[in-house]
N, C-alpha and C positions, 0 to 999 in steps of 0.2 A: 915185471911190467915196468915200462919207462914211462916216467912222468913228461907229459907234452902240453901245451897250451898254446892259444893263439893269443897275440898281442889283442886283440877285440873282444877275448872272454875276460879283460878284467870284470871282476865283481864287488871290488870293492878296497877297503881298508886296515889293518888292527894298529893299533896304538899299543907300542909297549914300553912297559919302563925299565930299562938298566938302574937297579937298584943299586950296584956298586959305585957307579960313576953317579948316579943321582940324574939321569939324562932319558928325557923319552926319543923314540925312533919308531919308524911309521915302514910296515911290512904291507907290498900291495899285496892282494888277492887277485886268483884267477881260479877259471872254473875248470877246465881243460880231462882230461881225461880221469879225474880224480874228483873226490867231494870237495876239497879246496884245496887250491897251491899258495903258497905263500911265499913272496919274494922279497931279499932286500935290492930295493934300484938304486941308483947313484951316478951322477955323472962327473966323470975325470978327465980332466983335459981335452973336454969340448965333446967328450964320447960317452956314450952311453951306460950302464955295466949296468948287470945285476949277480946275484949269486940265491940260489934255492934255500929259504930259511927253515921253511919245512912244508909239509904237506898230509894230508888225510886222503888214501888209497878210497877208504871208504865207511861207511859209519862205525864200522868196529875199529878199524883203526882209530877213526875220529877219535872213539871212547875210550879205548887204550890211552892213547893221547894225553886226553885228559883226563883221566884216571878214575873215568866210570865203571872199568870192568872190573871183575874179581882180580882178577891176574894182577894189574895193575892201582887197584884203591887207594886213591888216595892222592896218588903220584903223576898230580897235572905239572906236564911239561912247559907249562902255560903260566905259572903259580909258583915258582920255585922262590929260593932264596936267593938268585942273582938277575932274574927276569919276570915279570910279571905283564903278561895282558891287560890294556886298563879300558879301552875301549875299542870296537868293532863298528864298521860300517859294510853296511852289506846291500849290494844292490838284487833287489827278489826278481828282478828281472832276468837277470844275466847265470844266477845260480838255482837253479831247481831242487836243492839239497835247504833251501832257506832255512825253512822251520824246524826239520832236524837239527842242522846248526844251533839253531838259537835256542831251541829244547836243552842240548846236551851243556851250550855255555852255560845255561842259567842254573844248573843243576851244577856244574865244573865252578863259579865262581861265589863268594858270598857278595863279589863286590866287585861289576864293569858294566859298564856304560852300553846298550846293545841300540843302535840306530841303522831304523831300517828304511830303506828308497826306493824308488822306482825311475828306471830311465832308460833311454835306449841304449 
């Protein structure tokens, strides 16, 4: 399966912290063919760029992910020692997967920030 998205199913935000360099950096969301895509964007020399930071196929993957399942316990990709998820903004509009999301983070994290919106 190829990960797809439209530039109009952004859904949203995550805030994460590079614990090496001591720096946060901000991953959009989109909803697009998958339970969430996660981009880094950036513009260079007047142009636009992004590149794929990562993505959840779908809730097991979601929980593989972030180290809900057996297979994986323990082992949120999300939570590591050089990267850390600190905060989420999620539009419930634009994502129909909302509450699984924020179920599986809440349960994935001791400690992030979950903000959730509504809009067109």
């Amino acid at each position: 399966m190829s990960v797809n998205w439209l530039w109009s199913e952004k859904c949203g935000e995550a805030t994460m912290h590079d614990i090496r360099d001591d720096k946060d950096f901000v991953v959009t969301l989109y909803k697009g063919n998958a339970y969430l895509i996660m981009l880094n964007e950036w513009t260079k020399d007047g142009q636009e760029m992004y590149s794929m930071y990562s993505f959840w196929a779908d809730k097991d993957h979601m929980n593989s992910m972030l180290g809900l399942d057996k297979k994986n316990a323990g082992s949120n990709s999300y939570n590591t020692d050089y990267v850390r998820m600190t905060k989420i903004r999620l539009n419930k509009k634009k994502n129909p997967y909302t509450k699984q999301i924020v179920d599986a983070l809440i349960k994935a994290f001791d400690k992030i920030t979950i903000e959730i919106y509504e809009e067109e």
